[in-house]
Backbone as CSV, one residue per row, in Angstrom:
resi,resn,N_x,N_y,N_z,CA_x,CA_y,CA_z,C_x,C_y,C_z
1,UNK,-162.298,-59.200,-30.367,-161.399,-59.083,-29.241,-161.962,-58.045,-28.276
2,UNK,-162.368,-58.172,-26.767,-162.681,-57.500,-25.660,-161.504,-57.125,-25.077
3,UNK,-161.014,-55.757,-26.079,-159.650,-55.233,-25.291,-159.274,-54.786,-24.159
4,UNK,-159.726,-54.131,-23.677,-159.779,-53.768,-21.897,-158.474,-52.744,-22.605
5,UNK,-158.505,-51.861,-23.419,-157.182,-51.144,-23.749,-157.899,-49.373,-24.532
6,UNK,-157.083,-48.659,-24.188,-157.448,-47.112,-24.386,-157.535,-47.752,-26.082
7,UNK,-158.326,-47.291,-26.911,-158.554,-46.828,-28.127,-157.583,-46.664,-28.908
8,UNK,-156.337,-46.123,-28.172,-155.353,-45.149,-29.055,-154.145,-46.229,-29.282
9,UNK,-154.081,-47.444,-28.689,-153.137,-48.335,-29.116,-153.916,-49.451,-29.592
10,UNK,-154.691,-49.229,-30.536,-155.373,-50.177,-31.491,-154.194,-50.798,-32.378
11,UNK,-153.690,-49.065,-33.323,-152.815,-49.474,-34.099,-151.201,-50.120,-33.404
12,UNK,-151.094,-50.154,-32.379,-149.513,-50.468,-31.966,-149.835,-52.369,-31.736
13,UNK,-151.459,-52.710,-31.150,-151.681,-54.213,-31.244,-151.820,-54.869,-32.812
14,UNK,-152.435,-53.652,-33.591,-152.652,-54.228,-35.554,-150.816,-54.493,-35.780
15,UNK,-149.456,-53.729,-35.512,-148.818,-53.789,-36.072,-148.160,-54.848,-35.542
16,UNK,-148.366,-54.961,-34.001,-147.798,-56.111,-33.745,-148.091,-57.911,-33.721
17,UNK,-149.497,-57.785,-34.362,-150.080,-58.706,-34.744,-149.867,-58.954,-36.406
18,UNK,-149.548,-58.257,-36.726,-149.200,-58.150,-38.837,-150.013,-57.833,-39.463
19,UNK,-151.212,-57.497,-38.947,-152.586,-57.290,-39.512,-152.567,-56.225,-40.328
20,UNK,-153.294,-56.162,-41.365,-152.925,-55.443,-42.365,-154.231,-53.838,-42.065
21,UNK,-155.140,-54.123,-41.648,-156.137,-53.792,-41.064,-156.970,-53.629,-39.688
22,UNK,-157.926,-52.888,-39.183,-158.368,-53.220,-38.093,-159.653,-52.141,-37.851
23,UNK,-160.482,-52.694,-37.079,-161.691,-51.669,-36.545,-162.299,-51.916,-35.572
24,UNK,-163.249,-51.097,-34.963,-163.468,-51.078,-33.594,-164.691,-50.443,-33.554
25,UNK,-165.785,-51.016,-32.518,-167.047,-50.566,-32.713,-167.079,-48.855,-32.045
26,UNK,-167.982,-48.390,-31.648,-168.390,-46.720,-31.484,-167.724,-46.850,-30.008
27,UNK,-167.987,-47.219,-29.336,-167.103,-47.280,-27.753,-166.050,-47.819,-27.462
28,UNK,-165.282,-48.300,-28.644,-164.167,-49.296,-28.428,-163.796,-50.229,-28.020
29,UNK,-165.329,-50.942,-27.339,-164.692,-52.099,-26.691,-164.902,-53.358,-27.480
30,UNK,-165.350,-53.458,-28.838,-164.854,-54.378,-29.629,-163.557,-53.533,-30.795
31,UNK,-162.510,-55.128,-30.587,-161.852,-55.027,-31.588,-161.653,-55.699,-32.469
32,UNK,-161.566,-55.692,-33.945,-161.251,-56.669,-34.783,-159.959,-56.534,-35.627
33,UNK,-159.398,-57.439,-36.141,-158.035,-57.318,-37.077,-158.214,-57.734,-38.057
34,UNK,-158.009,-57.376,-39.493,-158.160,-58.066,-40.748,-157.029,-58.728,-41.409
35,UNK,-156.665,-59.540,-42.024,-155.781,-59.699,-43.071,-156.396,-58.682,-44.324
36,UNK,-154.951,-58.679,-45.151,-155.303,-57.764,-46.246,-155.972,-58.097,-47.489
37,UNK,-156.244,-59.876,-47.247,-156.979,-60.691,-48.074,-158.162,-60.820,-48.277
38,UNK,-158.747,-59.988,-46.733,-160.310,-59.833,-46.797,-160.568,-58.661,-46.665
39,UNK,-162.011,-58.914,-47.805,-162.765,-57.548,-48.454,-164.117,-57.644,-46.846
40,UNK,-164.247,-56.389,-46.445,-165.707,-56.389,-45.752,-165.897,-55.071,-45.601
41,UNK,-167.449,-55.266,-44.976,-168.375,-53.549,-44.941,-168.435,-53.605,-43.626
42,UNK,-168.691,-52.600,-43.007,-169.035,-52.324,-42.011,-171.300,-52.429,-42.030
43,UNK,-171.243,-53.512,-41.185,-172.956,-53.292,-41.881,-173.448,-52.269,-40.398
44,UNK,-173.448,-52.771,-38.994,-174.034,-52.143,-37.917,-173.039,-52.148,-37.301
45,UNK,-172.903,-50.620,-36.044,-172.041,-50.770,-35.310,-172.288,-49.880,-34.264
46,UNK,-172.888,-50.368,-32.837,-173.006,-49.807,-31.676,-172.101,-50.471,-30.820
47,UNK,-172.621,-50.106,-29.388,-171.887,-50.155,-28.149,-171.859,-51.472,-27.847
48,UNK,-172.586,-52.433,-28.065,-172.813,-54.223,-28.051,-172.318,-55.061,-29.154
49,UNK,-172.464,-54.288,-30.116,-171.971,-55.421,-31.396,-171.301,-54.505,-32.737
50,UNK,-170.660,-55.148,-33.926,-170.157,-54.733,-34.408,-170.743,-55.431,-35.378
51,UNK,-171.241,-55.553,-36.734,-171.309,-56.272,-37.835,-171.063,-56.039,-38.639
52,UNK,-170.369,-57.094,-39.379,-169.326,-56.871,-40.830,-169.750,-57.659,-41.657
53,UNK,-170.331,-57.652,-43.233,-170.245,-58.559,-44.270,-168.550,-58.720,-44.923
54,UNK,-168.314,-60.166,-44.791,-166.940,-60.284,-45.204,-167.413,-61.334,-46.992
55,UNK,-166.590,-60.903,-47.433,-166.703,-61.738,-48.639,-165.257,-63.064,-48.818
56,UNK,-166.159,-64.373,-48.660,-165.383,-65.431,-48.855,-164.656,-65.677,-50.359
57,UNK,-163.431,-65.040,-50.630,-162.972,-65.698,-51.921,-163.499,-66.680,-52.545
58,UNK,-162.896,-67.924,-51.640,-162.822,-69.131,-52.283,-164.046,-69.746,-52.408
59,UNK,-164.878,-69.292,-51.335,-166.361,-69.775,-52.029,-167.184,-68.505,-52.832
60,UNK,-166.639,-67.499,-52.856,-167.597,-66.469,-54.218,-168.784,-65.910,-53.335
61,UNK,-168.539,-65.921,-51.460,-170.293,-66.069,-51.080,-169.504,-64.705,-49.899
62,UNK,-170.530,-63.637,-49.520,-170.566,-63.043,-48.660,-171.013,-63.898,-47.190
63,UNK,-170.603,-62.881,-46.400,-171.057,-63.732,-44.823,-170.783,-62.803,-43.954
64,UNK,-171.858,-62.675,-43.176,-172.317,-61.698,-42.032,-171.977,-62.562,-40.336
65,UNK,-171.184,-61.934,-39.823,-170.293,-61.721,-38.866,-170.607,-60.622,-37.777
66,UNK,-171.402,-61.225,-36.645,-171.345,-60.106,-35.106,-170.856,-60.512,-34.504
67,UNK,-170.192,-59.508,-34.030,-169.024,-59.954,-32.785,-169.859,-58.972,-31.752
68,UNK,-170.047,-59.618,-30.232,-170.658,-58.985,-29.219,-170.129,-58.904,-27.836
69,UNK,-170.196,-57.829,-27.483,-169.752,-57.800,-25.820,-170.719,-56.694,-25.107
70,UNK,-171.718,-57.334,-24.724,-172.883,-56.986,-24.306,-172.920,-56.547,-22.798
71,UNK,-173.909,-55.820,-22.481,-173.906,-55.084,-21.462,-173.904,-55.792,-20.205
72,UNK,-173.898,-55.633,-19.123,-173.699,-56.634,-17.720,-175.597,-56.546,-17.488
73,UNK,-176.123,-55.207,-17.446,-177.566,-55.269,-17.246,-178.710,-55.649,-17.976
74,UNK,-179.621,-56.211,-17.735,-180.690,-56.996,-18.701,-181.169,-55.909,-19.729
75,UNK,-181.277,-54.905,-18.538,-182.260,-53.853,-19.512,-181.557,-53.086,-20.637
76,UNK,-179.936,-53.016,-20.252,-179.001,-53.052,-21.171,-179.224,-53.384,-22.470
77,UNK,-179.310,-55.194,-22.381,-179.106,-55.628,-23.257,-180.420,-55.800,-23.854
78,UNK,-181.543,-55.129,-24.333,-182.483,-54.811,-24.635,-181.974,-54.202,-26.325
79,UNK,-181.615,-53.292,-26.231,-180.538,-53.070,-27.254,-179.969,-53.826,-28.057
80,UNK,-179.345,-54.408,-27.833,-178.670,-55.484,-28.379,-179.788,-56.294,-29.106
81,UNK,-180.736,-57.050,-28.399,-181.474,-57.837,-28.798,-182.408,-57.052,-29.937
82,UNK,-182.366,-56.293,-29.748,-183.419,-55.079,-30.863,-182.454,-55.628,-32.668
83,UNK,-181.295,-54.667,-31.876,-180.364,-54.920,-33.006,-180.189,-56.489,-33.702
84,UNK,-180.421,-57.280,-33.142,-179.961,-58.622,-33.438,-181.092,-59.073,-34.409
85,UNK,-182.343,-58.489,-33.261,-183.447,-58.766,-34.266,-183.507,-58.053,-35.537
86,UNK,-183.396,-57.205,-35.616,-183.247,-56.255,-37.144,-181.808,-56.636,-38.305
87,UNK,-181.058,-57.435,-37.504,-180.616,-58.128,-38.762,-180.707,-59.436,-38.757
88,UNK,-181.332,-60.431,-38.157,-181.999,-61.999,-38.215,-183.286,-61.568,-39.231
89,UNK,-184.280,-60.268,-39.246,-184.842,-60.043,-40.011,-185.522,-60.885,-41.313
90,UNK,-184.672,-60.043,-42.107,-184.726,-60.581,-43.088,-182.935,-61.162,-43.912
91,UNK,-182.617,-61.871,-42.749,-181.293,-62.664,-43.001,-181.416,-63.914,-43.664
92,UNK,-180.790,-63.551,-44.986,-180.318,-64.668,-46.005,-179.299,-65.298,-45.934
93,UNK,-178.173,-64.134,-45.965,-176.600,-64.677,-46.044,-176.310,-65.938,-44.800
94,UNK,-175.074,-66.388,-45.074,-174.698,-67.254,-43.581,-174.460,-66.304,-42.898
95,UNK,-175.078,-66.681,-41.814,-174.883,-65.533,-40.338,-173.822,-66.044,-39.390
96,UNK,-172.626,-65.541,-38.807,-172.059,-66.348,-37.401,-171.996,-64.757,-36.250
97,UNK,-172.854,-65.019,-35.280,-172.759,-64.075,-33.771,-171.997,-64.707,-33.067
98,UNK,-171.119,-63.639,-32.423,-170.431,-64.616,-31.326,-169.630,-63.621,-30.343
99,UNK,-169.388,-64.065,-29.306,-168.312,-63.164,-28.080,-168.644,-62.901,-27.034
100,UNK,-168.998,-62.086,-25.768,-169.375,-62.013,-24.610,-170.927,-61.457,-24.720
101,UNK,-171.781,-62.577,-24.403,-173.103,-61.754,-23.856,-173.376,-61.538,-22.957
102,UNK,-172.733,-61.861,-21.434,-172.502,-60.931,-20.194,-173.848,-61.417,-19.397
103,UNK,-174.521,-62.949,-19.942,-175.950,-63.677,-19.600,-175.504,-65.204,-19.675
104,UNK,-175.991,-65.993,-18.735,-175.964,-67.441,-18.958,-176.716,-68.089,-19.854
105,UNK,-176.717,-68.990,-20.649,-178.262,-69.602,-21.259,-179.120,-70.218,-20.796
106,UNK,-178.863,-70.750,-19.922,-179.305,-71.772,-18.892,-178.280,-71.872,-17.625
107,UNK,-179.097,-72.451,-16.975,-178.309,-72.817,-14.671,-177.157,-73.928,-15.196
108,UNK,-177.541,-74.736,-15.944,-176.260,-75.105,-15.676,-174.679,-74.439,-16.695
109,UNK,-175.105,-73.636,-16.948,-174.302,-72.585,-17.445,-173.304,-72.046,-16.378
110,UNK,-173.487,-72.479,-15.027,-173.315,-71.414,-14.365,-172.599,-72.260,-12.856
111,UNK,-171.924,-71.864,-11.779,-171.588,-72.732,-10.646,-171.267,-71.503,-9.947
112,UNK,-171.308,-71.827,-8.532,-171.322,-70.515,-7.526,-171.497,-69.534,-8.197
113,UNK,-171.741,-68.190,-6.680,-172.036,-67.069,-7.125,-173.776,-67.204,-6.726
114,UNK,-174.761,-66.063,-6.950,-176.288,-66.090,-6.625,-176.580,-66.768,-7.669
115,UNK,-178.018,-66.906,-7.562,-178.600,-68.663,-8.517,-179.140,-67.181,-9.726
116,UNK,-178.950,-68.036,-11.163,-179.149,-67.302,-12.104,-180.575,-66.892,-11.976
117,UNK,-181.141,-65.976,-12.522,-182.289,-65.143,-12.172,-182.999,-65.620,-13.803
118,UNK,-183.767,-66.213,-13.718,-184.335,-67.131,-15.288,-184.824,-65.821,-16.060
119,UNK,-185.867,-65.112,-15.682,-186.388,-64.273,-16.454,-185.113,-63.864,-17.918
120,UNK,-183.840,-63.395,-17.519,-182.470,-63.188,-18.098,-182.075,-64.173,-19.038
121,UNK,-181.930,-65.322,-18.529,-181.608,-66.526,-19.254,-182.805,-66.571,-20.522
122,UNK,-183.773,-66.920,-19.456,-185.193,-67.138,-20.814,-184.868,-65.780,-21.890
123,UNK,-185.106,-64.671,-21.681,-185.087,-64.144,-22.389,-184.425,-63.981,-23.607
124,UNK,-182.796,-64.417,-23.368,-181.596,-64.664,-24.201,-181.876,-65.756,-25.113
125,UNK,-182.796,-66.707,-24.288,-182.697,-68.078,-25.040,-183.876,-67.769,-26.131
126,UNK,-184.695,-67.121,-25.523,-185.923,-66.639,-26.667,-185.306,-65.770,-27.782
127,UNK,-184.507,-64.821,-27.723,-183.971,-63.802,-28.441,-183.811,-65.332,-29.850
128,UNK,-182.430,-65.624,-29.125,-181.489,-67.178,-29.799,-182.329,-67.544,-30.739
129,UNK,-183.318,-68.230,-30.278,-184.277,-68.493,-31.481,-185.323,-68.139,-31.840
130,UNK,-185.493,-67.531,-31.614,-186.637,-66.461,-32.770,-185.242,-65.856,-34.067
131,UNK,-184.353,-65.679,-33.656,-183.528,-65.330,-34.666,-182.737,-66.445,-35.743
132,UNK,-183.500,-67.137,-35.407,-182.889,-68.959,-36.143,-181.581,-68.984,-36.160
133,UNK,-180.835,-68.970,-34.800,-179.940,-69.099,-34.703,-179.578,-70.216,-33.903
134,UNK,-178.319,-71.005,-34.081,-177.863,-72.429,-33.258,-176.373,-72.209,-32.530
135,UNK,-176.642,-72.727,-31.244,-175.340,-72.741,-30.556,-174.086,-73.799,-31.479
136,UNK,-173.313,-73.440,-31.289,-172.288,-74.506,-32.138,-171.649,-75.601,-31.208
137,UNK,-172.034,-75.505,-30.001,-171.043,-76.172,-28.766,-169.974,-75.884,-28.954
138,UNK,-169.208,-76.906,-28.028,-167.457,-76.423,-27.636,-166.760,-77.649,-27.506
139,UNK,-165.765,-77.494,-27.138,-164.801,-78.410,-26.913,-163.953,-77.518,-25.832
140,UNK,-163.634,-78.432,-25.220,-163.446,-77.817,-23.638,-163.873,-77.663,-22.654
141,UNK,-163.359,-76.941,-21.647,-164.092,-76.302,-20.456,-165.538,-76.070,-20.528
142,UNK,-166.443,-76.350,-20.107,-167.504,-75.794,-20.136,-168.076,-74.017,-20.068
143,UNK,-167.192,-73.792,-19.371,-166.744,-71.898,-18.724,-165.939,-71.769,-19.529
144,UNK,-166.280,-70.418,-19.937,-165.782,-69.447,-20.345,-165.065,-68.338,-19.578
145,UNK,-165.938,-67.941,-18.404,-165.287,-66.851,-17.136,-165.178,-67.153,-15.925
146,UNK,-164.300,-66.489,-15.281,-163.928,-66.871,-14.120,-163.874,-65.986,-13.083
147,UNK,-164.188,-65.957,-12.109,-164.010,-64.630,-11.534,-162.777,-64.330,-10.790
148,UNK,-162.099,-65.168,-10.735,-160.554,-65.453,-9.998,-160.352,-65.597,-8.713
149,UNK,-161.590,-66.057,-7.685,-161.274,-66.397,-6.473,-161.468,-67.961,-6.368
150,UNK,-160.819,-68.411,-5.359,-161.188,-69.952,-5.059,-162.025,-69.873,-3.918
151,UNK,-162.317,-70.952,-3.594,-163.214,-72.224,-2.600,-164.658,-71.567,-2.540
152,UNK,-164.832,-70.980,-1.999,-166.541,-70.580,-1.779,-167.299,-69.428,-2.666
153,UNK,-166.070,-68.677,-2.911,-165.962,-67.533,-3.584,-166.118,-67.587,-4.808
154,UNK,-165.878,-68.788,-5.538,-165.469,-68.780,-6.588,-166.347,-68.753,-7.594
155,UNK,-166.479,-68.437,-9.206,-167.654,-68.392,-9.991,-167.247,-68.936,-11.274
156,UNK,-167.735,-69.478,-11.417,-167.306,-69.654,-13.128,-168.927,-69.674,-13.957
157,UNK,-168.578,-69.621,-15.480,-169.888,-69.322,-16.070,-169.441,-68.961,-17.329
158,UNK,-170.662,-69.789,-18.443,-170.574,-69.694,-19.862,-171.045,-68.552,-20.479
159,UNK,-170.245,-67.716,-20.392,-170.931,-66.282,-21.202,-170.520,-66.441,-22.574
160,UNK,-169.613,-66.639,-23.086,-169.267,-66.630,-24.300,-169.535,-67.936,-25.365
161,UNK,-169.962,-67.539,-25.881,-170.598,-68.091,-27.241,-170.905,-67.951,-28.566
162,UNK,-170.841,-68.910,-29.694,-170.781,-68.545,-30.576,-171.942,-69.404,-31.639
163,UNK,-172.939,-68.314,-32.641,-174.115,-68.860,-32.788,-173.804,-69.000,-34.313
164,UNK,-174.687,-69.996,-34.836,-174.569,-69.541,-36.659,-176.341,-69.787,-36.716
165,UNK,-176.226,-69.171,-38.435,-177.734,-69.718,-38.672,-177.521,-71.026,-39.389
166,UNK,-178.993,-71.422,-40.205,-178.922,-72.568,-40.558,-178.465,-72.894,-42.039
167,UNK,-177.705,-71.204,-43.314,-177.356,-71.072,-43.810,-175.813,-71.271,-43.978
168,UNK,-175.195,-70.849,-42.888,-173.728,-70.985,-42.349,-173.876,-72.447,-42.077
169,UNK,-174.584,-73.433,-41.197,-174.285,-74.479,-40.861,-174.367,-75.329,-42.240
170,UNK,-174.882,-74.715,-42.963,-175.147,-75.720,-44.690,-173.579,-75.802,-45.166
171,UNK,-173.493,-74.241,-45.173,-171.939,-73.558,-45.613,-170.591,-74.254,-45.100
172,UNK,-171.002,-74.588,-43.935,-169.737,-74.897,-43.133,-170.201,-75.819,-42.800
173,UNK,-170.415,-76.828,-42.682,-171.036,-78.357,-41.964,-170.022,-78.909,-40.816
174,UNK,-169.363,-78.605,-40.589,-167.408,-79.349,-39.680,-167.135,-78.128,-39.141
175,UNK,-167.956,-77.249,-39.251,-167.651,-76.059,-38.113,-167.399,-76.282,-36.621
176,UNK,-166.472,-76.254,-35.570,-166.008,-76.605,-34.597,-165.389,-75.216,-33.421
177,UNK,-166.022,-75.098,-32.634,-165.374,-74.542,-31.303,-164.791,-74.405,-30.352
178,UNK,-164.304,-74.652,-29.526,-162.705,-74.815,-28.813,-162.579,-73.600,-27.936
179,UNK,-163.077,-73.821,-26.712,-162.863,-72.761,-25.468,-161.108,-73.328,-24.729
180,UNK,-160.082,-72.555,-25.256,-158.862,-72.301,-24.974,-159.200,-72.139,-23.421
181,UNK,-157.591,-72.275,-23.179,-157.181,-71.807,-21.523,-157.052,-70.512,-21.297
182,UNK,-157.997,-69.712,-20.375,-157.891,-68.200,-19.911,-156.075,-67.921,-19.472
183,UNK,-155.810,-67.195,-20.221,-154.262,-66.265,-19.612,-154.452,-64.520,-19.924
184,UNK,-154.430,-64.198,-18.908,-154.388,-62.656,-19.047,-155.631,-62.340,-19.204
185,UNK,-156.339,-63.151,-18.762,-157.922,-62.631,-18.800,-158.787,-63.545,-18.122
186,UNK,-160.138,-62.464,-18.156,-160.669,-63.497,-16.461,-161.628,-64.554,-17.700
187,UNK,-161.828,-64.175,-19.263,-162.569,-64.694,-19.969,-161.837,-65.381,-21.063
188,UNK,-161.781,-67.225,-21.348,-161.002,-67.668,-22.299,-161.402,-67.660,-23.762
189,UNK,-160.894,-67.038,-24.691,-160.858,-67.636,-25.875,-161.517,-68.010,-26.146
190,UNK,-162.128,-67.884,-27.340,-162.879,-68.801,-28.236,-162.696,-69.387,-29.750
191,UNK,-162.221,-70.388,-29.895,-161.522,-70.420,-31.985,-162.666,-71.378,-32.024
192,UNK,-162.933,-70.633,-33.394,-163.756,-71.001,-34.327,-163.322,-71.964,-35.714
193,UNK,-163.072,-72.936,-35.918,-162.730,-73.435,-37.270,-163.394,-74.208,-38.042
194,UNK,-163.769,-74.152,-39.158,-164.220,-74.618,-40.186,-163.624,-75.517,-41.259
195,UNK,-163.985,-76.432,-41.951,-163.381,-77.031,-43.277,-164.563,-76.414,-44.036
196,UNK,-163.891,-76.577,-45.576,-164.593,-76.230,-46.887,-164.203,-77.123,-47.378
């Protein structure tokens, strides 16, 4: 969750959500909520991403989980990609990344506004796979953000996304994505669901 909220009412959104749990990366601007059903570690946690090994009960299997809301500047997100690379590494477990990378993947990612600047894109898309990671697609909107003006002004664009490796896609085969309708935010939703 990209709270846009002071730090200090983490716990007043955990209680009013039922969550039994909750954490938040070093700058606060990721948030997560747990049920009290799941066991996890905190594996990495900077200003771009947060990563958690959660352990799946019902399948007996750990699974590594980044949630990201990445910097607006390329050189920014230099960082990030460091980090990403150092745990694609030597990554076994099922992997799922996912949340704002604040980069298009490609032009047609993208409608009004200045023409995407490729060097950015390429780079993201190189990161993507060198880390054997796969987009999951969507269902929905194509956009994710919006910038909230109309006619000439207007921007929309797929920043948000959600990646697995090719361990998770074994794991989860019917894994499915679903870009919801933006309310209360200029960026919509993203659900993730799976069968086992």
């Amino acid at each position: 969750m990209e709270p846009f909220q002071k730090q200090r009412f983490i716990q007043k959104y955990r209680s009013r959500l039922g969550m039994e749990t909750t954490i938040s990366n070093v700058n606060g601007k990721i948030w997560l909520f747990l049920d009290v059903v799941i066991q996890w570690d905190v594996i990495i946690d900077t200003e771009q991403q947060l990563t958690i090994m959660v352990y799946h009960q019902h399948l007996c299997k750990h699974i590594i989980m980044t949630f990201v809301y990445a910097k607006c500047s390329s050189l920014d997100r230099l960082e990030l990609w460091d980090n990403l690379y150092y745990l694609a590494s030597d990554m076994e477990l099922p992997w799922v990344v996912g949340g704002d990378f604040n980069i298009v993947l490609n032009e047609e990612d993208n409608i009004g506004g200045l023409p995407v600047y490729p060097p950015d894109y390429e780079d993201f898309a190189l990161c993507v796979n060198s880390y054997g990671l796969f987009d999951m697609g969507y269902k929905g909107s194509p956009f994710t953000w919006w910038n909230g003006r109309s006619n000439s002004e207007c921007i929309f664009k797929r920043l948000d996304r959600i990646f697995v490796n090719l361990p998770f896609q074994t794991l989860f085969p019917t894994t499915e994505v679903e870009h919801h309708i933006r309310t209360g935010s200029d960026h919509a939703p993203l659900l993730m669901s799976y069968g086992e």
